[in-house]
C-alpha positions as CSV (number, residue, x, y, z in Angstrom):
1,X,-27.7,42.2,31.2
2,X,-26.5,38.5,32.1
3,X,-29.8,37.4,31.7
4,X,-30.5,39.5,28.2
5,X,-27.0,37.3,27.0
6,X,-28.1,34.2,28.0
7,X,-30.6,33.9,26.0
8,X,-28.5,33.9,23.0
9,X,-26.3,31.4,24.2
10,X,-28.0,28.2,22.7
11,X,-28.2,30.3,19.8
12,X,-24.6,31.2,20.0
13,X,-23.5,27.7,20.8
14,X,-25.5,26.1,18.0
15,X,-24.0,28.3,15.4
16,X,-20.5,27.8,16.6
17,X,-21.0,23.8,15.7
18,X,-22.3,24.5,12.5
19,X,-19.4,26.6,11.8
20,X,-17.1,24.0,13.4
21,X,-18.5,21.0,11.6
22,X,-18.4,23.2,8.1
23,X,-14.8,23.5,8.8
24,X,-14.2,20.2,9.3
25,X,-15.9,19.3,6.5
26,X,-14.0,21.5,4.1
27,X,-10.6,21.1,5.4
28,X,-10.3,17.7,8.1
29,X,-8.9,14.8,7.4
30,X,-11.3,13.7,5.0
31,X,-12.2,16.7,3.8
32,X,-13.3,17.9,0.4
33,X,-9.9,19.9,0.0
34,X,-8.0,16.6,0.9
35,X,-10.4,14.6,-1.9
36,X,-7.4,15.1,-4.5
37,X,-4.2,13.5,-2.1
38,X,-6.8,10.7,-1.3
39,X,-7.0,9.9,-4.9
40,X,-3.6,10.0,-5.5
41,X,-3.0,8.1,-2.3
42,X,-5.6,5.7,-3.3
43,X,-4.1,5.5,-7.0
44,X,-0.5,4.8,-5.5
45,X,-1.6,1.8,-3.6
46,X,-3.6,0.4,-6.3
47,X,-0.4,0.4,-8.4
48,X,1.5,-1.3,-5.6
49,X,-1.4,-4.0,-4.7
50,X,-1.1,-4.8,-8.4
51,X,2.9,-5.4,-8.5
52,X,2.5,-7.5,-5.3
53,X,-0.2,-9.6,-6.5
54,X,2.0,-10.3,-9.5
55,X,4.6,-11.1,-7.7
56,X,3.2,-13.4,-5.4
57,X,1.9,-15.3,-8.6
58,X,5.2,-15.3,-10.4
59,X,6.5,-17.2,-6.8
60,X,3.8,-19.3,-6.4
61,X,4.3,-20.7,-9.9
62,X,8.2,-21.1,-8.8
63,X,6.9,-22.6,-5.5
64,X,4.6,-25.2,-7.6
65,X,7.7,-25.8,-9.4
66,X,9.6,-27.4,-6.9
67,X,7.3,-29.5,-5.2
68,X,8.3,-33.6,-4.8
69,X,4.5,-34.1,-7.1
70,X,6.2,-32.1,-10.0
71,X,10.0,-30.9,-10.1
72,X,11.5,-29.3,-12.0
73,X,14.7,-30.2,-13.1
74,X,15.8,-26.7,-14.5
75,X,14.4,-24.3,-11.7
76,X,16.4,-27.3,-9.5
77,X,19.3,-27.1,-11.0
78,X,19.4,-23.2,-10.8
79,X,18.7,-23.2,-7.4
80,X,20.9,-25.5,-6.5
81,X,23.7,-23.3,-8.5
82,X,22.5,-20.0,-6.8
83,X,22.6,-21.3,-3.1
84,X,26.2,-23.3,-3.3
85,X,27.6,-20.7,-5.4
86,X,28.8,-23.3,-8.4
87,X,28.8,-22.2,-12.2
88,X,29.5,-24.3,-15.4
89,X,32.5,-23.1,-17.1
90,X,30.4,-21.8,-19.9
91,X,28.5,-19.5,-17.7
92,X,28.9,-15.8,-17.5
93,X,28.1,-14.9,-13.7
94,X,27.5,-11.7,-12.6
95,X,27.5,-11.2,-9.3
96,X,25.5,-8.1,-7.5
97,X,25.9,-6.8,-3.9
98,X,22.8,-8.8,-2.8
């Protein structure tokens, strides 16, 4: 009877893969029923990559601002009033908890 059973078992074996790389397929990590949080995932990122890159451009134009080869006298002056803390009289300052 051992003998009669081991002949199935490459049989056996081979369709217990097939079965556990189908349902892998379907529901793993990377899965076809995980295809819609990927996309969501994927769009998420997108969105954020796209508000950093802008942001890194909106510094690096402050940044070319205040170089010695072209200053700025106005972005200067803010600084300036921002790090010591000083405000003309006309100002309205708002402080925040930053």
């Amino acid at each position: 009877m051992l003998a009669r059973l081991r002949s199935y078992l490459p049989t056996a074996l081979l369709a217990f893969l097939i079965f556990y790389f189908g349902f892998q397929a379907l529901t793993g990590d990377r899965g076809l029923l995980s295809l819609n949080s990927r996309n969501e995932t994927l769009e998420a990122k997108t969105a954020e990559l796209a508000r950093l890159r802008g942001e890194r451009q909106e510094l690096e134009v402050r940044a070319r601002l205040l170089r010695d080869d072209h200053l700025s006298a106005d972005l200067l002056d803010e600084r300036a009033r921002s790090v010591l803390g000083f405000a003309d009289p006309r100002d309205y300052v708002i402080r925040t908890g930053g």
